[in-house]
N, C-alpha and C positions, 0 to 999 in steps of 0.2 A: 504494500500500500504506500509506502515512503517514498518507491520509488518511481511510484506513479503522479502523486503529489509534485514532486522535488522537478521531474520533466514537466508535468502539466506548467508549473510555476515559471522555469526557464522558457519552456515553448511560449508562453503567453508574453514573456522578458522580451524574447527575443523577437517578436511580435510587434510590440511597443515600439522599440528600437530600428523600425522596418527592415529588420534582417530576417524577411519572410522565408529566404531557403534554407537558412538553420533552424527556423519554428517549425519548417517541416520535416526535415531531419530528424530534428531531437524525437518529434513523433512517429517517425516513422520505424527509429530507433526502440524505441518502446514498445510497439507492434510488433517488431521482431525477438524483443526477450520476450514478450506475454504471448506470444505465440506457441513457443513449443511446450509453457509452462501448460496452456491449455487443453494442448492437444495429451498431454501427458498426465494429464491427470484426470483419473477414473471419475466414473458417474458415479450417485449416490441415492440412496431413498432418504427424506429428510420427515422426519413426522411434525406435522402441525403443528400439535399441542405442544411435545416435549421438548422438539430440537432434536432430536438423538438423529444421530446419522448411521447410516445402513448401506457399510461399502461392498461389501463384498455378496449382497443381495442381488441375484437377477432380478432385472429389468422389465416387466411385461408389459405389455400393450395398454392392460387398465391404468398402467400409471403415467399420469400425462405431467406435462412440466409443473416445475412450481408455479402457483399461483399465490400473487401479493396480496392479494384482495380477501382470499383466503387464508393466507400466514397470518396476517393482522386480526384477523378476528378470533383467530384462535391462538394468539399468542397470550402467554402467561405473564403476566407484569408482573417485578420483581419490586 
């Protein structure tokens, strides 16, 4: 997350600065480290209520992507 912040904040620096081909570097830069971090890391089942993550669970059909709309209503305030 840091080091998505830290480029977002340089890309927007260097933006201001009208050093528009390093704004898009620095992000393009950042696409290619969050890239393979993505592709590398496994699916999960996450449960509403509790938060528990469920990695090494097959994946079927019934279960469709998270939804916000429904995280938030069934989320637990602490």
């Amino acid at each position: 997350m840091g080091l998505v912040v830290l480029g977002g904040v340089g890309s927007v620096i260097c933006f201001a600065m009208n050093q528009l081909l390093l704004s898009i570097g620095i992000l393009g830069a950042l696409v290619l480290i969050d890239l393979p971090i993505y592709l590398l890391t496994p699916q999960c089942i996450v449960c509403y209520r509790c938060r528990s993550e469920f990695k090494d669970t097959p994946i079927g059909p019934a279960v469709g992507e998270w939804d916000l709309a429904i995280g938030e209503k069934y989320r637990i305030i602490d």
